[in-house]
PDB file with SEQRES, HELIX, SHEET and CRYST1 records, atoms N, CA, C and O in Angstrom:
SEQRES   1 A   88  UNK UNK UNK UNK UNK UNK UNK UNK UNK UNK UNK UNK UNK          
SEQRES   2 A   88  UNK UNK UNK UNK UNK UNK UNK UNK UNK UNK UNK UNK UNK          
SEQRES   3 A   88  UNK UNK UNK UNK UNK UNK UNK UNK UNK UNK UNK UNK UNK          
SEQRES   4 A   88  UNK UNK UNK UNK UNK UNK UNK UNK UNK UNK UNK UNK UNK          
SEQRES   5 A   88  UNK UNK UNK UNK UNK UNK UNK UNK UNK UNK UNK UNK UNK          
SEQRES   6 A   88  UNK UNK UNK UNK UNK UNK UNK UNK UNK UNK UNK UNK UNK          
SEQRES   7 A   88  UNK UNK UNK UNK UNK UNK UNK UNK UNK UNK                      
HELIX    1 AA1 UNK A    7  UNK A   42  1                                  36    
HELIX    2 AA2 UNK A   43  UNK A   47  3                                   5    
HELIX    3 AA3 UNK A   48  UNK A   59  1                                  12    
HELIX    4 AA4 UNK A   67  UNK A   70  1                                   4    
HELIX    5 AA5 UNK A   72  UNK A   78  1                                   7    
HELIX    6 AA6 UNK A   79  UNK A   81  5                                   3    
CRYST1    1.000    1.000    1.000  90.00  90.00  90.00 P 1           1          
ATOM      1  N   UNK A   1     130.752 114.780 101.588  1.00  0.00           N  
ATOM      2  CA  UNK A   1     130.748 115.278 100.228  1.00  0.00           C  
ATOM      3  C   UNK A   1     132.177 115.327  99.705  1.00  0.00           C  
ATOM      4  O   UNK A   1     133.147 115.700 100.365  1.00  0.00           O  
ATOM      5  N   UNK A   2     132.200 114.760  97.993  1.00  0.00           N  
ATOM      6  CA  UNK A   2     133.819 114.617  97.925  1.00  0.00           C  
ATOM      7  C   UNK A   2     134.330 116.218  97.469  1.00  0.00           C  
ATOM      8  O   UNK A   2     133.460 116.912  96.944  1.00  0.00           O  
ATOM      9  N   UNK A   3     135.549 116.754  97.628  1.00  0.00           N  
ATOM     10  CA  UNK A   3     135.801 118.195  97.454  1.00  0.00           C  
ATOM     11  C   UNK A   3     136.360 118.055  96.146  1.00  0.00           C  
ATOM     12  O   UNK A   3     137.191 117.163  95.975  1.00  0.00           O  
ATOM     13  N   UNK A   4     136.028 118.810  95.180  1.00  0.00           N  
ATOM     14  CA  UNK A   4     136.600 118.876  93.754  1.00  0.00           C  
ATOM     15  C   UNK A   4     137.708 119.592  93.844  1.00  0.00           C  
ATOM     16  O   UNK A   4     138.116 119.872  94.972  1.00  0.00           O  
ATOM     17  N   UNK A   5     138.530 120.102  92.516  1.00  0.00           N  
ATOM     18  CA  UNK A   5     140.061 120.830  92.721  1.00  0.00           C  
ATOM     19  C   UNK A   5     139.492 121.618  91.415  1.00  0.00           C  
ATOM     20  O   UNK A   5     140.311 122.342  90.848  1.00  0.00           O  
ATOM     21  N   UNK A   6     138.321 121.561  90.938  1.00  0.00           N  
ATOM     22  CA  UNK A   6     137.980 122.537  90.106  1.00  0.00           C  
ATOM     23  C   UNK A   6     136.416 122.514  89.904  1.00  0.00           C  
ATOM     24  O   UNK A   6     135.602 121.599  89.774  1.00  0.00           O  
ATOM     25  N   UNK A   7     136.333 123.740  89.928  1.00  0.00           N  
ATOM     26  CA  UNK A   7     134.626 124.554  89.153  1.00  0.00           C  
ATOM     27  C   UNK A   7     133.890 123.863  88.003  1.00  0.00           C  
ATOM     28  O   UNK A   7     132.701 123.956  87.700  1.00  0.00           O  
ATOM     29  N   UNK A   8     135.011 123.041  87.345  1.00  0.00           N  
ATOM     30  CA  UNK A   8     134.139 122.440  86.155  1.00  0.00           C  
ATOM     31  C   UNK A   8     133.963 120.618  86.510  1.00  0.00           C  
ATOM     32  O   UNK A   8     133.238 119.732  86.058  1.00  0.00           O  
ATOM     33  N   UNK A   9     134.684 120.658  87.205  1.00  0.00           N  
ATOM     34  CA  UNK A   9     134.275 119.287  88.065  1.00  0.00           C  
ATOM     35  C   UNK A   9     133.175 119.217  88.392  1.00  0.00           C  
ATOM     36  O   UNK A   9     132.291 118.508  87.910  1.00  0.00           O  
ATOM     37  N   UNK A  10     133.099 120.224  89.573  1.00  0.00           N  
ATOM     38  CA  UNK A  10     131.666 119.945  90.252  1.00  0.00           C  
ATOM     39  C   UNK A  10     130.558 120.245  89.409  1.00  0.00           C  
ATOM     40  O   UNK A  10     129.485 119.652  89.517  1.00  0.00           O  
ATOM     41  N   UNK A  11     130.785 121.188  88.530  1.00  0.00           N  
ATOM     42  CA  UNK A  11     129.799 121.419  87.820  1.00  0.00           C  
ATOM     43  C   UNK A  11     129.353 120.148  86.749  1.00  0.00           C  
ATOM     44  O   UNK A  11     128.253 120.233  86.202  1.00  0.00           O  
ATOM     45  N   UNK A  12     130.178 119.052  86.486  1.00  0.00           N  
ATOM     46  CA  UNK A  12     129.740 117.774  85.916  1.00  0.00           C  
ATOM     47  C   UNK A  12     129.684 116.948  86.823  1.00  0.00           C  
ATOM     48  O   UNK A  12     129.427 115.826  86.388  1.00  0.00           O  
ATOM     49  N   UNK A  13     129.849 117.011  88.230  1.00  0.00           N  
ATOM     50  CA  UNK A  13     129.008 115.975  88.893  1.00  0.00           C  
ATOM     51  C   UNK A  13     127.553 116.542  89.177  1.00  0.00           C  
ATOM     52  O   UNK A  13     126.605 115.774  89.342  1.00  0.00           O  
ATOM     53  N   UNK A  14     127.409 118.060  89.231  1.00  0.00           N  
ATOM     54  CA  UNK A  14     126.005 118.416  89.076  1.00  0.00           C  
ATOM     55  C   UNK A  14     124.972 118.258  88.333  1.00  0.00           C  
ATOM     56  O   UNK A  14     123.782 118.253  88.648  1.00  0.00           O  
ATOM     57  N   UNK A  15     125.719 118.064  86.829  1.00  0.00           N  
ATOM     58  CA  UNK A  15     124.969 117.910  85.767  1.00  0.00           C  
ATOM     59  C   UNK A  15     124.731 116.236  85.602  1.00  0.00           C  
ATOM     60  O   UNK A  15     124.002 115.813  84.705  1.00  0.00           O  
ATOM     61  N   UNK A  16     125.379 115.375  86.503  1.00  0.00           N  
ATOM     62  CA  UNK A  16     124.958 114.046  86.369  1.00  0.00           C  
ATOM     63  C   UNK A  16     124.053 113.983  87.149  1.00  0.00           C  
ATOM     64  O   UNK A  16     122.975 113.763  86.597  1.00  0.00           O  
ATOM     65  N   UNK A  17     124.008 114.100  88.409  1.00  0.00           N  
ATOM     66  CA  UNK A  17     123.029 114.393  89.266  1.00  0.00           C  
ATOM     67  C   UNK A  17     121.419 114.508  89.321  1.00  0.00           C  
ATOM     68  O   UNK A  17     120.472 113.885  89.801  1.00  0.00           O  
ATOM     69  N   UNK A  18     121.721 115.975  88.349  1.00  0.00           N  
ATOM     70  CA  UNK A  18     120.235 116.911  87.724  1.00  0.00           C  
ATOM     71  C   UNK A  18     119.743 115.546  86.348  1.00  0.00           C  
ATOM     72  O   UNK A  18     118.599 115.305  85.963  1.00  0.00           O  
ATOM     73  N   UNK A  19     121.053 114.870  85.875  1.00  0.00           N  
ATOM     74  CA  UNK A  19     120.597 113.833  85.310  1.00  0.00           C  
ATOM     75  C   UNK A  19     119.461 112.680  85.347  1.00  0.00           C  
ATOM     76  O   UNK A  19     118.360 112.410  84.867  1.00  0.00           O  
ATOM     77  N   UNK A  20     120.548 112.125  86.322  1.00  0.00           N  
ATOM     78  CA  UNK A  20     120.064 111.210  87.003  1.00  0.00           C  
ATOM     79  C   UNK A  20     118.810 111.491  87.884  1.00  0.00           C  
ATOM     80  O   UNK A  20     118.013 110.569  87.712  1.00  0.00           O  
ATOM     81  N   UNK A  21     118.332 112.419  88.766  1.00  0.00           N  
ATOM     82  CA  UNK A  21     117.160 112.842  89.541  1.00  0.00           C  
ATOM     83  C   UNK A  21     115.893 113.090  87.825  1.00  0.00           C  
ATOM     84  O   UNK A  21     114.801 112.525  87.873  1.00  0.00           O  
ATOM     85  N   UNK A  22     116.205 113.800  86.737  1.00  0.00           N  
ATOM     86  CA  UNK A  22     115.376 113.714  85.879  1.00  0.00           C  
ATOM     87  C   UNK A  22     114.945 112.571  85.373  1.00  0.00           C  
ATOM     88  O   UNK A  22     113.758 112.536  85.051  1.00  0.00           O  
ATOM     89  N   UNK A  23     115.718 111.449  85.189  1.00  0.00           N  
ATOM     90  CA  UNK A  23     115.236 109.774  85.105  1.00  0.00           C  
ATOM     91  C   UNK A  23     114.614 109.125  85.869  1.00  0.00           C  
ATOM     92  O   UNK A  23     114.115 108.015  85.685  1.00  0.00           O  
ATOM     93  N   UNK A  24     114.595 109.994  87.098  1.00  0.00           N  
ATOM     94  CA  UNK A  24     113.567 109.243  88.293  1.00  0.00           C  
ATOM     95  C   UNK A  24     112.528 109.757  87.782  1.00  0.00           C  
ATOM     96  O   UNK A  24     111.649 109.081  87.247  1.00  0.00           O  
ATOM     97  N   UNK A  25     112.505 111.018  87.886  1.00  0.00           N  
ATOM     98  CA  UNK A  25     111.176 111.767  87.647  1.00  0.00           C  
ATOM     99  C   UNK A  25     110.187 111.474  86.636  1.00  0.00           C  
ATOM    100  O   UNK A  25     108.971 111.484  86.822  1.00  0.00           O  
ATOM    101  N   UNK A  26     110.745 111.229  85.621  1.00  0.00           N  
ATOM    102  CA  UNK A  26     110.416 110.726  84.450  1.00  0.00           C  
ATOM    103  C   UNK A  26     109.919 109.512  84.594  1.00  0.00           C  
ATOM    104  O   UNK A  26     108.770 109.348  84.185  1.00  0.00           O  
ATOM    105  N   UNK A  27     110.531 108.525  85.114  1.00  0.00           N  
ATOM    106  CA  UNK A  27     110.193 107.064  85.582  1.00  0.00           C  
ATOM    107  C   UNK A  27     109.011 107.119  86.491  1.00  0.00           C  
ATOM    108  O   UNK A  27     108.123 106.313  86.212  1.00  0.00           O  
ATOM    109  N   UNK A  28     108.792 107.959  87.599  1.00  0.00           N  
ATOM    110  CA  UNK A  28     107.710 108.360  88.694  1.00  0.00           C  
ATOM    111  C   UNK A  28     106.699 108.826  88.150  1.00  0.00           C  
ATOM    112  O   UNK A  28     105.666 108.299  88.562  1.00  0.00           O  
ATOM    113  N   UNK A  29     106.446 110.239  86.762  1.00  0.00           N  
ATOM    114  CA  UNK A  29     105.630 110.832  85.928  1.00  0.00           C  
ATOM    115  C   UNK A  29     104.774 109.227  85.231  1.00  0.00           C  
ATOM    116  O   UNK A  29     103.592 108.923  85.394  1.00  0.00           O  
ATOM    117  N   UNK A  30     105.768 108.493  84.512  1.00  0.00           N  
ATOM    118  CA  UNK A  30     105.410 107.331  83.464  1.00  0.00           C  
ATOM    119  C   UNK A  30     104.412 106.604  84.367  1.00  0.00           C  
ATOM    120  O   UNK A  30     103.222 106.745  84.083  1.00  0.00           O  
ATOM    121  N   UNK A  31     104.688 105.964  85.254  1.00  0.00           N  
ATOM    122  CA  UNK A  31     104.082 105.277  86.755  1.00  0.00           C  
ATOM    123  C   UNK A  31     103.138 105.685  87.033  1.00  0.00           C  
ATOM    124  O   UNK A  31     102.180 104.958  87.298  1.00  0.00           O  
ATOM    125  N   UNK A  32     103.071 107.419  87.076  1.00  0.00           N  
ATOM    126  CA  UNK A  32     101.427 107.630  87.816  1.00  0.00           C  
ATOM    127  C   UNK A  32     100.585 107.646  86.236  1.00  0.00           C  
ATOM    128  O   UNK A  32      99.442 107.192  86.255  1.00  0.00           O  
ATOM    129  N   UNK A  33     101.086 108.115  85.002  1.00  0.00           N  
ATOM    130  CA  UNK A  33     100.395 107.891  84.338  1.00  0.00           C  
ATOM    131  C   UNK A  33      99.456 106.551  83.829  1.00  0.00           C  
ATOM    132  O   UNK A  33      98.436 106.727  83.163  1.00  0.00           O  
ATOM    133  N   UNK A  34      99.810 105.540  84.126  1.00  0.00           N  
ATOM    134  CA  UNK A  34      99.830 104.272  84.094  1.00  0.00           C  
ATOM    135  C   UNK A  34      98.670 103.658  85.073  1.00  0.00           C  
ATOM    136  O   UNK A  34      97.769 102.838  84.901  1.00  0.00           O  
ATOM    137  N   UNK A  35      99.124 104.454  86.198  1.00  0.00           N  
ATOM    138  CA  UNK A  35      98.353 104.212  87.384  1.00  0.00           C  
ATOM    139  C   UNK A  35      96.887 104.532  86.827  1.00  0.00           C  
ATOM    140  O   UNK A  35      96.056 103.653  86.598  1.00  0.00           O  
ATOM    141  N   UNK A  36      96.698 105.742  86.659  1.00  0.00           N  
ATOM    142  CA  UNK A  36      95.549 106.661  86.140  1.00  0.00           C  
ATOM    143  C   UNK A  36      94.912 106.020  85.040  1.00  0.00           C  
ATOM    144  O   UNK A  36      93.686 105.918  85.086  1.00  0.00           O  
ATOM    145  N   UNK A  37      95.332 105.717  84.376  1.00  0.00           N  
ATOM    146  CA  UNK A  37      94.707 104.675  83.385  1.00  0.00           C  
ATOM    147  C   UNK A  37      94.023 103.740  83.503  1.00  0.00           C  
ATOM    148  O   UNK A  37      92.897 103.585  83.029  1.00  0.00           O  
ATOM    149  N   UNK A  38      94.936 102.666  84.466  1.00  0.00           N  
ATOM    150  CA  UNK A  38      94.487 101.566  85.243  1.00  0.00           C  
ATOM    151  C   UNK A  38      93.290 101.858  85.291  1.00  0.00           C  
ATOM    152  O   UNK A  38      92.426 101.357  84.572  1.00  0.00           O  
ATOM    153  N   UNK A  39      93.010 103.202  86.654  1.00  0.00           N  
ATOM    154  CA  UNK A  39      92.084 103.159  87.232  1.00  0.00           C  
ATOM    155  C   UNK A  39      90.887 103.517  86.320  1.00  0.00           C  
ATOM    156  O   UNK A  39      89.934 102.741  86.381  1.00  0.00           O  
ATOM    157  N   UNK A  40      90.792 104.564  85.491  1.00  0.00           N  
ATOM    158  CA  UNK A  40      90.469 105.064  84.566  1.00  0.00           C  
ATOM    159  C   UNK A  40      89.383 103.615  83.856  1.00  0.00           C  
ATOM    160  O   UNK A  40      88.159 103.483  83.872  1.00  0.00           O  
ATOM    161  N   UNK A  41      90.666 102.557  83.189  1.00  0.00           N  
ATOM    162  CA  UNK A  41      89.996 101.375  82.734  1.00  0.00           C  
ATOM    163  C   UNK A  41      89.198 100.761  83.416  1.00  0.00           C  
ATOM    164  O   UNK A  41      88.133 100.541  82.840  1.00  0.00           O  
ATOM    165  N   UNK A  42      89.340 100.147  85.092  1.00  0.00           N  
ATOM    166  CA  UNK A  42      89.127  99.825  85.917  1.00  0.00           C  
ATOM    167  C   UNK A  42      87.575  99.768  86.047  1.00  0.00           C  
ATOM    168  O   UNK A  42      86.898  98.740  86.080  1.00  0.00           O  
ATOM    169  N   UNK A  43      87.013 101.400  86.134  1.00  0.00           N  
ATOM    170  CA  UNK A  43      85.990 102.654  85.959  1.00  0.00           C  
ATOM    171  C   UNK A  43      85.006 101.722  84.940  1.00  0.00           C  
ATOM    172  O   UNK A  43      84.307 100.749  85.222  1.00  0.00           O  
ATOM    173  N   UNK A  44      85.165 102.216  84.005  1.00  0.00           N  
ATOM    174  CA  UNK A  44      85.192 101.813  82.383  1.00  0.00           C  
ATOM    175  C   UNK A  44      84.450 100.799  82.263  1.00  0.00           C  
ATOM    176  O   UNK A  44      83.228 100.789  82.115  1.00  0.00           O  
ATOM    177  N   UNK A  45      85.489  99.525  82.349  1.00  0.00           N  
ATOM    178  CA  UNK A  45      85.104  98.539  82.010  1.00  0.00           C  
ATOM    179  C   UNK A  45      85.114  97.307  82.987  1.00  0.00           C  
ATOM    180  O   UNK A  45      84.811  96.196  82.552  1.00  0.00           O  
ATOM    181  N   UNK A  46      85.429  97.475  84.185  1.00  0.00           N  
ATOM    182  CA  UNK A  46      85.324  96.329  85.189  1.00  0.00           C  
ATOM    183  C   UNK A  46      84.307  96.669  86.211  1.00  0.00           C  
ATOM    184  O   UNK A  46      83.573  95.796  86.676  1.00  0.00           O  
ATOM    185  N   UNK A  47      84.241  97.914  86.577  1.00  0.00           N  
ATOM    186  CA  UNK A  47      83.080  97.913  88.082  1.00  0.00           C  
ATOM    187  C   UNK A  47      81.753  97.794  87.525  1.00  0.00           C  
ATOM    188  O   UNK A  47      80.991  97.474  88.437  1.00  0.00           O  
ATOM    189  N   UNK A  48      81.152  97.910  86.440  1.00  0.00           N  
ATOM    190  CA  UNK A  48      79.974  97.553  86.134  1.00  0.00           C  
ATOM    191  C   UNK A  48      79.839  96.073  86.161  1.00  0.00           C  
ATOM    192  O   UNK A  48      78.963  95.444  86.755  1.00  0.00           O  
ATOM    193  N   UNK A  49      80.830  95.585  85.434  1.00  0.00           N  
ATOM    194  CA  UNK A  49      80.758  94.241  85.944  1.00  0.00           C  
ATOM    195  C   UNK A  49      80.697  93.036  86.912  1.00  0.00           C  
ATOM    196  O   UNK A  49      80.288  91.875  86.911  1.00  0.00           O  
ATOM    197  N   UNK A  50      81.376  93.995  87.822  1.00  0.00           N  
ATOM    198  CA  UNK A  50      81.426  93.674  89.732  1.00  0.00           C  
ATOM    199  C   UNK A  50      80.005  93.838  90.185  1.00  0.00           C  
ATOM    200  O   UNK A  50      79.424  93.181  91.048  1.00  0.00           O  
ATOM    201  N   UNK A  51      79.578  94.755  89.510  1.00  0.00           N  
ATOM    202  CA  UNK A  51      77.936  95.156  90.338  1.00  0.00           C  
ATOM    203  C   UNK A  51      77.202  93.917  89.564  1.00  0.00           C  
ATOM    204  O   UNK A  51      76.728  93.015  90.254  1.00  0.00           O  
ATOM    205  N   UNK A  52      77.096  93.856  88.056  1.00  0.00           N  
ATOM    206  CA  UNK A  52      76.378  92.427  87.826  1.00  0.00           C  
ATOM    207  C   UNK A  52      76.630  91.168  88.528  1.00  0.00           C  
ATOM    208  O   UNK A  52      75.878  90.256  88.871  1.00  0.00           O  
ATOM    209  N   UNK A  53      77.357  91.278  88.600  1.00  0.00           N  
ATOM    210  CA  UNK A  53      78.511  89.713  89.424  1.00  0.00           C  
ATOM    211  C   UNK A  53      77.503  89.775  90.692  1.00  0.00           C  
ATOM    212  O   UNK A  53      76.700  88.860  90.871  1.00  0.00           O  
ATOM    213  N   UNK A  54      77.571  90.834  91.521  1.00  0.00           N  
ATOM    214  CA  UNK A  54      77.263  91.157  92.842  1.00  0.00           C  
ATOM    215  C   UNK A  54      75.371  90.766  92.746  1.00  0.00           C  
ATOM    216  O   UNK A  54      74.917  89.900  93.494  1.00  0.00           O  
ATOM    217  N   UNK A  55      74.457  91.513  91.766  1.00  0.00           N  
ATOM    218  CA  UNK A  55      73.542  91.026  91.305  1.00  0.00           C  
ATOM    219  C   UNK A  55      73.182  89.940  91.276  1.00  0.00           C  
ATOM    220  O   UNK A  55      72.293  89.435  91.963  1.00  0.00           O  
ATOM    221  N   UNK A  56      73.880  89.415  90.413  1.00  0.00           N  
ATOM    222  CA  UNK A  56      73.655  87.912  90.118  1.00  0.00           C  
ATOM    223  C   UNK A  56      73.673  86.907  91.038  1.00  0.00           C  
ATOM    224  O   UNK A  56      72.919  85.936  90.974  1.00  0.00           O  
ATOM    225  N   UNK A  57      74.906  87.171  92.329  1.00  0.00           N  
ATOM    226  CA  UNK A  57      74.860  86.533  93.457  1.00  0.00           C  
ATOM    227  C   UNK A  57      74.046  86.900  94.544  1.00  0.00           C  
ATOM    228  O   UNK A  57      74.341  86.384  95.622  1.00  0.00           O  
ATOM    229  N   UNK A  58      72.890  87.831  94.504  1.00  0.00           N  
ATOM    230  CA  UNK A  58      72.322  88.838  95.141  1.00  0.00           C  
ATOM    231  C   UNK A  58      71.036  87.299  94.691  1.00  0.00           C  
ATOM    232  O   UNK A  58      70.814  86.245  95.287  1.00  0.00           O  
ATOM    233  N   UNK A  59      70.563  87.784  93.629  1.00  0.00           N  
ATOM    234  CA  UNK A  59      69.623  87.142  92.703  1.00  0.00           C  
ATOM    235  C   UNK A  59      69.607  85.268  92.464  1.00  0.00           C  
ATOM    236  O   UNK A  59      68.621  84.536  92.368  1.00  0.00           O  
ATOM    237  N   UNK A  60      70.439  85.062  92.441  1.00  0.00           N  
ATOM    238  CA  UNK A  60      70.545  83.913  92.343  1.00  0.00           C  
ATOM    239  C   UNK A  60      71.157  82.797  92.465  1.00  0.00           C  
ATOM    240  O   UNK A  60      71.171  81.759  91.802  1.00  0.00           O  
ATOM    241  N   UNK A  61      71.932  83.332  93.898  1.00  0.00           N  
ATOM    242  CA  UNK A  61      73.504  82.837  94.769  1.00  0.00           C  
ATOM    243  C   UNK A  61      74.619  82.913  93.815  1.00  0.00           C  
ATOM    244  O   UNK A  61      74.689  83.319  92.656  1.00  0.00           O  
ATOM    245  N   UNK A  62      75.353  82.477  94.517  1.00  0.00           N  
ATOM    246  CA  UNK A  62      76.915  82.815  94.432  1.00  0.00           C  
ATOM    247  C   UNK A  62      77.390  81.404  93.862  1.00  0.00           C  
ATOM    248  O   UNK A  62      78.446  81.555  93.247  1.00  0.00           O  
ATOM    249  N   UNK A  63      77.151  80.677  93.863  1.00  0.00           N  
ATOM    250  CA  UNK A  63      77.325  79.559  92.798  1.00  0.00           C  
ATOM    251  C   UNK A  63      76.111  78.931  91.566  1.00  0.00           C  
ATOM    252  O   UNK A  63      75.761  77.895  91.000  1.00  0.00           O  
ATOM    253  N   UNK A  64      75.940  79.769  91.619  1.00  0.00           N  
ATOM    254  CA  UNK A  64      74.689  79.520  90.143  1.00  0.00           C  
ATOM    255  C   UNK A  64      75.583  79.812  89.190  1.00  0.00           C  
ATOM    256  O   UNK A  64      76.612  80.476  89.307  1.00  0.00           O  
ATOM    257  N   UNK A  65      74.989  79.098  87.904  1.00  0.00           N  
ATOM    258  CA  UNK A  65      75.598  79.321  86.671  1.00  0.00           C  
ATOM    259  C   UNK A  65      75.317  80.914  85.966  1.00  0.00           C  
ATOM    260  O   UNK A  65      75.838  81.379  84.952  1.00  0.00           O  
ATOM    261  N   UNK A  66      74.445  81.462  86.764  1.00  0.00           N  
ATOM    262  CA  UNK A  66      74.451  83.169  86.015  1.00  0.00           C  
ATOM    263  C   UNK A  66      75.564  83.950  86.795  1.00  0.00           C  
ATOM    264  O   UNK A  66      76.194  84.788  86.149  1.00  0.00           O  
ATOM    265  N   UNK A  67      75.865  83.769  88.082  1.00  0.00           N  
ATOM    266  CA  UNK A  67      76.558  84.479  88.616  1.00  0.00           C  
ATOM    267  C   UNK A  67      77.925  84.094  88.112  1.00  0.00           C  
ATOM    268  O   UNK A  67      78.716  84.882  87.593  1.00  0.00           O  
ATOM    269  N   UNK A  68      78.121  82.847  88.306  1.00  0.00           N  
ATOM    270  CA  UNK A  68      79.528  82.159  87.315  1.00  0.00           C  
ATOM    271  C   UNK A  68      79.665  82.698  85.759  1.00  0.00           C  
ATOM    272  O   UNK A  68      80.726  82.597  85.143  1.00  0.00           O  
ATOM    273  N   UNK A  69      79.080  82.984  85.482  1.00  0.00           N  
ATOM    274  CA  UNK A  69      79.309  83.770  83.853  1.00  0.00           C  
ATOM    275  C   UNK A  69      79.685  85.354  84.444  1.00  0.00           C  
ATOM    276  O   UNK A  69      80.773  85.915  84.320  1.00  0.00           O  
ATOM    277  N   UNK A  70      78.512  85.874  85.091  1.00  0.00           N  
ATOM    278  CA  UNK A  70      79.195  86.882  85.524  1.00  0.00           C  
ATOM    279  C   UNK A  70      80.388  87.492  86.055  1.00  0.00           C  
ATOM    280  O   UNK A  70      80.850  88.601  85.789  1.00  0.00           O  
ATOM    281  N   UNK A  71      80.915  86.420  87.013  1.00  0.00           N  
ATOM    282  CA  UNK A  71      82.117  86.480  87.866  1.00  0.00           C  
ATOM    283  C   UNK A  71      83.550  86.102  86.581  1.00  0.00           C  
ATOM    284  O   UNK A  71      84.678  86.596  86.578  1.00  0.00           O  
ATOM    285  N   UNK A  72      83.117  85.351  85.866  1.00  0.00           N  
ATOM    286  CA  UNK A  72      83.728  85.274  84.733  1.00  0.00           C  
ATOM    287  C   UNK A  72      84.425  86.551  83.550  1.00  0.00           C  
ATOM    288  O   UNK A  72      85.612  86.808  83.345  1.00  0.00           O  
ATOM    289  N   UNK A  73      83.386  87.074  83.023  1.00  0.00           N  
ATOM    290  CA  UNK A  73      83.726  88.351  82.603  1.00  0.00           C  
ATOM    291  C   UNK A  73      83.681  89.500  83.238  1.00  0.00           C  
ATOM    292  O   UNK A  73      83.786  90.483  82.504  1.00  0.00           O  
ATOM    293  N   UNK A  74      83.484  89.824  85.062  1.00  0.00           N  
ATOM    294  CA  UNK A  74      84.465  90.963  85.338  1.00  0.00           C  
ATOM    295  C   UNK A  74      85.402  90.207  85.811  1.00  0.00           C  
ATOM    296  O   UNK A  74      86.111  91.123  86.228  1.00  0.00           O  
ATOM    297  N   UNK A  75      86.050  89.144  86.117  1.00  0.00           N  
ATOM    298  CA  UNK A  75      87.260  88.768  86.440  1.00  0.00           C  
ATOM    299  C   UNK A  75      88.158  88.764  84.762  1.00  0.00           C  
ATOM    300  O   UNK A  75      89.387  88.836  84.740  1.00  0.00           O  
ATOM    301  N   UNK A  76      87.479  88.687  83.693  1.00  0.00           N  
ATOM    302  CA  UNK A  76      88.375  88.458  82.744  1.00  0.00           C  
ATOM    303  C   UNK A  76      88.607  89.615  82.041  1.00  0.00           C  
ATOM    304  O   UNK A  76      89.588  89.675  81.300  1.00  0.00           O  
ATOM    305  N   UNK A  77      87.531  90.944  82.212  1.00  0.00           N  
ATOM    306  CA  UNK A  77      88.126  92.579  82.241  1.00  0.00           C  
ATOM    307  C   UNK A  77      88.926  92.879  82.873  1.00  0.00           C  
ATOM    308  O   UNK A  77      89.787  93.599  82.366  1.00  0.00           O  
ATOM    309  N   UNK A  78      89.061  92.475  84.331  1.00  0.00           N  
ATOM    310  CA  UNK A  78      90.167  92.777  85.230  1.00  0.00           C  
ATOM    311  C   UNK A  78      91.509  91.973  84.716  1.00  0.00           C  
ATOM    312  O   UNK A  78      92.613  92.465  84.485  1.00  0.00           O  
ATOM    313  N   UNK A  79      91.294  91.249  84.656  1.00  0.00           N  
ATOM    314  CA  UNK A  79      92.813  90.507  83.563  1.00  0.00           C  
ATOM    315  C   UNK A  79      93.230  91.014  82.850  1.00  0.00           C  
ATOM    316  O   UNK A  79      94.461  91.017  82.849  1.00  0.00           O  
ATOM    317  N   UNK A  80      92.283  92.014  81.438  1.00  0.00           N  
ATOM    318  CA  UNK A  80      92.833  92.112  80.566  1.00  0.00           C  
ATOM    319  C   UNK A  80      93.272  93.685  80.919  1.00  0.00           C  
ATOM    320  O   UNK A  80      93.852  94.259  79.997  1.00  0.00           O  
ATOM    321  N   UNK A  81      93.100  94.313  81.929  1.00  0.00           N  
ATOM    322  CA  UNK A  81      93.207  95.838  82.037  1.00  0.00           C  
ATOM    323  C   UNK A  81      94.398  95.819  83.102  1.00  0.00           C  
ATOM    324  O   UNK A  81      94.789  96.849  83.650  1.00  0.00           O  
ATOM    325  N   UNK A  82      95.048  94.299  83.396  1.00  0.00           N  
ATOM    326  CA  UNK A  82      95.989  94.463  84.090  1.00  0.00           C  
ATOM    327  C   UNK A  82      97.494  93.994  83.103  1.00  0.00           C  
ATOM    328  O   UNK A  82      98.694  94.076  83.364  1.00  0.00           O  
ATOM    329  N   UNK A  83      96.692  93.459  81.826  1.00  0.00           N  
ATOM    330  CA  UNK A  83      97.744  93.192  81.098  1.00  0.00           C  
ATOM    331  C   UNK A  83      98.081  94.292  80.448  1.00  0.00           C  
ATOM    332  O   UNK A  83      99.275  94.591  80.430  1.00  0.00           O  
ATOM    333  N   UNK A  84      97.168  95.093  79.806  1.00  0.00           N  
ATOM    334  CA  UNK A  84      96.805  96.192  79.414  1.00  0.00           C  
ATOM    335  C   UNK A  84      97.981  97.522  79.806  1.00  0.00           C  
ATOM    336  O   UNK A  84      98.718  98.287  79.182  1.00  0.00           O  
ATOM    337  N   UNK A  85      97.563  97.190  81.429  1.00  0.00           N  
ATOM    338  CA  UNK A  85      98.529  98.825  82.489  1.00  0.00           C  
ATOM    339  C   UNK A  85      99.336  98.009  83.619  1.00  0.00           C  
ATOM    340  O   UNK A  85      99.121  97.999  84.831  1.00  0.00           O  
ATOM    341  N   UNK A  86     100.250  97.381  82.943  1.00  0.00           N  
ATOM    342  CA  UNK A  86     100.996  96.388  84.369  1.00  0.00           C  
ATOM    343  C   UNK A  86     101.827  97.443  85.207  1.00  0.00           C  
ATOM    344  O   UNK A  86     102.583  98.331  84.812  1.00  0.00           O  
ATOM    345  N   UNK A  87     101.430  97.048  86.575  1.00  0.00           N  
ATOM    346  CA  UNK A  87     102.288  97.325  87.556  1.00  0.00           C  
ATOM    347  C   UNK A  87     103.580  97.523  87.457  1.00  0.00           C  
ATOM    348  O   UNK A  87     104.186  96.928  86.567  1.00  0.00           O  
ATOM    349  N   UNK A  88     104.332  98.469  88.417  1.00  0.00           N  
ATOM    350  CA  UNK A  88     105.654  98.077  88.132  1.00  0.00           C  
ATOM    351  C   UNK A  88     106.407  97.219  89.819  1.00  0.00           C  
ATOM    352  O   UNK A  88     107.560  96.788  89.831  1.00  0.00           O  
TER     353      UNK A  88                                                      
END                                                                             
């Protein structure tokens, strides 16, 4: 640790510090919010679609043209809910 030669020194490397650790936090807060959303959307508007998909290949294989429409629009909800809440 570097030793200061005054009280108001350290006290502004503290206050950069408490700075800087609040920009993480903030950055980490933004992130899970994001996250939550995702999933939130995810919920929403893609797993119903996974279960038709799953249906459809259940019903009428996995390369039929119903399941291919299906696999189509929950793969293209999942696209748009990743453009939507991108990763970091």
């Amino acid at each position: 640790m570097t030793q200061y030669s005054t009280a108001p020194e350290r006290a502004q490397q503290l206050a950069e510090e408490a700075i800087k650790l609040l920009k993480q936090a903030k950055a980490l807060q933004h992130q899970a919010q994001v996250d939550a959303a995702r999933m939130q959307a995810y919920q929403q508007h893609s797993d119903g679609l996974a279960f038709q998909f799953l249906a459809a290949c259940a019903e009428y294989g996995e390369h039929s043209p119903q399941a291919g429409k299906a696999r189509e629009r929950w793969l293209g909800a999942r696209n748009a809910i990743k453009v939507q809440f991108p990763r970091n």
